[in-house]
C-alpha positions as CSV (number, residue, x, y, z in Angstrom):
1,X,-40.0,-35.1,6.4
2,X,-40.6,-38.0,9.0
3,X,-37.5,-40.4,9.8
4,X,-38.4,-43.9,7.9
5,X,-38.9,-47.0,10.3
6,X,-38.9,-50.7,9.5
7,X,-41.8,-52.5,9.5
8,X,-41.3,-54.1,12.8
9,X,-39.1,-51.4,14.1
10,X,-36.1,-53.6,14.4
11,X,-37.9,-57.0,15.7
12,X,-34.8,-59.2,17.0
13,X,-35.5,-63.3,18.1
14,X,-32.5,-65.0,19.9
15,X,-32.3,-68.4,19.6
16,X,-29.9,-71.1,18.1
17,X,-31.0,-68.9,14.7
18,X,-30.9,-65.4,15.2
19,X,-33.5,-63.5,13.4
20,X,-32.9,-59.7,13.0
21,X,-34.8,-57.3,11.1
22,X,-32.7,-55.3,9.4
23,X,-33.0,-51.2,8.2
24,X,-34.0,-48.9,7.0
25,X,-32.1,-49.1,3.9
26,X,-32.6,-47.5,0.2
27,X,-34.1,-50.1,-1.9
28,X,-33.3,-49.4,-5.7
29,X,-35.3,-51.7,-8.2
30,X,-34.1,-51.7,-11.7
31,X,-35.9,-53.4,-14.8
32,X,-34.2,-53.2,-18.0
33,X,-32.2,-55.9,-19.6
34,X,-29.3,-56.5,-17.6
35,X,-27.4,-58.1,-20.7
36,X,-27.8,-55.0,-22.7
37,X,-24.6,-53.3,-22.5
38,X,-25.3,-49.4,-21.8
39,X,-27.8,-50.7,-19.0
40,X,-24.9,-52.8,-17.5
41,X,-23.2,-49.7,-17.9
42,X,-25.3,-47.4,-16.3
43,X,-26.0,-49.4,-13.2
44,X,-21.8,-50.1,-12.6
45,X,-21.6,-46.8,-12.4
46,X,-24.3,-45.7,-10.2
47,X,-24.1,-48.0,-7.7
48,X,-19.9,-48.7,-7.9
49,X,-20.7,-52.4,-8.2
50,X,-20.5,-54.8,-11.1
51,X,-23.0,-56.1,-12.4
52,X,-23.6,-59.7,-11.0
53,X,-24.4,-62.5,-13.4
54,X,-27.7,-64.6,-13.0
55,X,-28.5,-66.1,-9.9
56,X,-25.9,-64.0,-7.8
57,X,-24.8,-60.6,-6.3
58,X,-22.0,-58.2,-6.3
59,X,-21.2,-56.4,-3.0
60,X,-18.4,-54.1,-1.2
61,X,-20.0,-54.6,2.2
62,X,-22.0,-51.4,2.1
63,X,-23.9,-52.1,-1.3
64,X,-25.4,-54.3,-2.3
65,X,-26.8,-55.2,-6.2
66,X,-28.6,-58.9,-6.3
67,X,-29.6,-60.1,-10.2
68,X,-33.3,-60.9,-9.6
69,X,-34.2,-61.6,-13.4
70,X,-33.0,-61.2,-16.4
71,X,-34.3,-57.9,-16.7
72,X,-34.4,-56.9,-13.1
73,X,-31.6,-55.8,-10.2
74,X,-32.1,-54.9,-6.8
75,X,-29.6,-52.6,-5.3
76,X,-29.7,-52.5,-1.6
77,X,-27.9,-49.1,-0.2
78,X,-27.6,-46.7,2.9
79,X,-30.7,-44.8,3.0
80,X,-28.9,-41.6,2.9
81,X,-27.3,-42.5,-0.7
82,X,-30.2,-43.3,-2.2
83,X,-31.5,-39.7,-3.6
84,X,-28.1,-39.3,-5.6
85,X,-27.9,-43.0,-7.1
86,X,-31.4,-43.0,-8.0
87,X,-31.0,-39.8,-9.9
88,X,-27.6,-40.8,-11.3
89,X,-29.3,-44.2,-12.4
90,X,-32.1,-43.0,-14.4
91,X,-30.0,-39.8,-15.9
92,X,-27.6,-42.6,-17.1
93,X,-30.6,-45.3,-18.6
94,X,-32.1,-41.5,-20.1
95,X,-32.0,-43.2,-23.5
96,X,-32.6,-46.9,-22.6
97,X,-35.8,-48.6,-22.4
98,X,-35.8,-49.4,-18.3
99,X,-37.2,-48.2,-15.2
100,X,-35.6,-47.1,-11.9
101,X,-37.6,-47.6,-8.9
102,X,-37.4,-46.5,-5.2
103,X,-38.9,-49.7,-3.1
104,X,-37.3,-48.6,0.4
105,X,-40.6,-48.4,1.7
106,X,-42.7,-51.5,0.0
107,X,-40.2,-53.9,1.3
108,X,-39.1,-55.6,4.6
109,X,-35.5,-57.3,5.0
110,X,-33.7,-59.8,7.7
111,X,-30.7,-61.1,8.4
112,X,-30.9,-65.0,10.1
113,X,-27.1,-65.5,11.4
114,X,-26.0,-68.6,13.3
115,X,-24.2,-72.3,12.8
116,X,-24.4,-72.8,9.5
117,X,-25.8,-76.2,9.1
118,X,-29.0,-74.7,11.6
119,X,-29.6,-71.6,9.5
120,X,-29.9,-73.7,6.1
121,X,-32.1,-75.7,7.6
122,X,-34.0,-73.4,9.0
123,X,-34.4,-71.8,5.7
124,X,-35.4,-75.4,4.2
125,X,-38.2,-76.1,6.2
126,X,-39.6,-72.6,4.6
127,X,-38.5,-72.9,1.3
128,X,-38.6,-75.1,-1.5
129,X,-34.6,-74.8,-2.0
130,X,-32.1,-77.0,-2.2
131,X,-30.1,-75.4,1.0
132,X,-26.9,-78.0,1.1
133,X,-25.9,-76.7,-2.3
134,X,-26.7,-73.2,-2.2
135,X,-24.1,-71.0,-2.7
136,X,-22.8,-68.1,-0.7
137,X,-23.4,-65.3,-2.9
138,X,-26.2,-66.9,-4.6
139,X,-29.7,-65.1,-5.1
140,X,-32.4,-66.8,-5.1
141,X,-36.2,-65.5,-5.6
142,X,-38.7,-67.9,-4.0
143,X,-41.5,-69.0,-2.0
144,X,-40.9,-68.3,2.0
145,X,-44.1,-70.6,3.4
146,X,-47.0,-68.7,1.4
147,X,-45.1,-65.6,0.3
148,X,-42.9,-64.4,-2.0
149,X,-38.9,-63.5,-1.0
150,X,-35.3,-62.9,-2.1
151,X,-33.1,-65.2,0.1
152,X,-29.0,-64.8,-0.3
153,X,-26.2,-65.8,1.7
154,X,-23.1,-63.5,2.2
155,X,-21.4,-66.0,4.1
156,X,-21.7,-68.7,5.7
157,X,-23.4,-68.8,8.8
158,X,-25.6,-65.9,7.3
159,X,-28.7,-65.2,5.0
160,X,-30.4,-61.9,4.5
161,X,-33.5,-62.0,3.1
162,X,-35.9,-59.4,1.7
163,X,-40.1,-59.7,1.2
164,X,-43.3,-57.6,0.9
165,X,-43.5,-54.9,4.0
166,X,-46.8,-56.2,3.8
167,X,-46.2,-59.5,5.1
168,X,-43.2,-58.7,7.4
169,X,-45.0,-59.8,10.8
170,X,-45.7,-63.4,9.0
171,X,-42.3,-63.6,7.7
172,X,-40.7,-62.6,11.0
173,X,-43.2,-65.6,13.0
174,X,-42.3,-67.7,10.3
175,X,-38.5,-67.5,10.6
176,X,-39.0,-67.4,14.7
177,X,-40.6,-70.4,14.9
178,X,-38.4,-72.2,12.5
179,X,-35.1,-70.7,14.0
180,X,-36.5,-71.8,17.7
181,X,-36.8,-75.6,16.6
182,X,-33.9,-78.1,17.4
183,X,-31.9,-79.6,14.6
184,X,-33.7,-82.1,13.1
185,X,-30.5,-83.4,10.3
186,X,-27.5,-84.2,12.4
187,X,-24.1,-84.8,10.3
């Protein structure tokens, strides 16, 4: 078996915003509804995270599990875990209407670290969010430019954001270009 690569094998830009691409990890998708309690169940104990409540994510620093919809999580995981929690995740849901999915390979992620004031407004001239009141910890699923994307910040100063593998080269320019520009919104 071949060793998995990023999309953009690890494309870095310095600048005021740092943009890093970030990988490979294990990407778990699961859709089921994640207010039903045995699925709640099943995915605290396969990943060893709670399950987060809307709009947010649970972490220990290694994992991560991000509430994408109602009936959809996203469990972000050291590529070398992800055989055994994907087969401990669907043996648990065995009886449950859901669907465990590996999407390690269909997806792209970054991490844009810096001052925070710069990175949110880097992230608002791309997105149509509301970057002084997002929340660390927050998940959001939005519109990056033209494409879809997860954005979430751990902490401040820091976002990490995940897309389409597909469009990993426009997401990466995008974020460049945006994380080269001056301030614009001085407080």
């Amino acid at each position: 078996m071949s060793d998995p690569v990023t999309a953009l094998s690890n494309a870095v830009a310095e600048g005021p915003v740092r943009v890093a691409e970030t990988g490979p990890h294990g990407m778990i998708t699961l859709r089921g509804d994640l207010a039903d309690a045995a699925v709640a169940k099943a995915l605290t104990s396969a990943s060893g995270l709670d399950t987060p409540a809307p709009r947010r994510l649970t972490s220990d620093g290694v994992r991560t599990l991000a509430w994408m919809s109602p009936d959809e999580a996203l469990l972000l995981l050291p590529r070398g875990d992800l055989a055994a929690v994907q087969a401990a995740l669907t043996e648990a849901l065995g009886g449950v209407h859901a669907l465990v999915a590996d999407m390690s390979d269909a997806r792209a992620t970054f991490r844009l670290s810096g001052e925070d004031a710069h990175l949110r407004e880097v992230l608002a001239r791309l997105a149509p969010v509301d970057m002084d009141r997002f929340e660390i910890g927050e998940v959001r699923r939005t519109r990056l430019a033209q494409v879809a994307a997860a954005i979430w910040m751990p902490e401040a100063g820091v976002a990490e954001l995940v897309c389409f593998r597909s469009v990993a080269q426009y997401v990466f320019d995008l974020l460049r270009t945006a994380a080269a520009s001056p301030r614009v919104v001085r407080v």
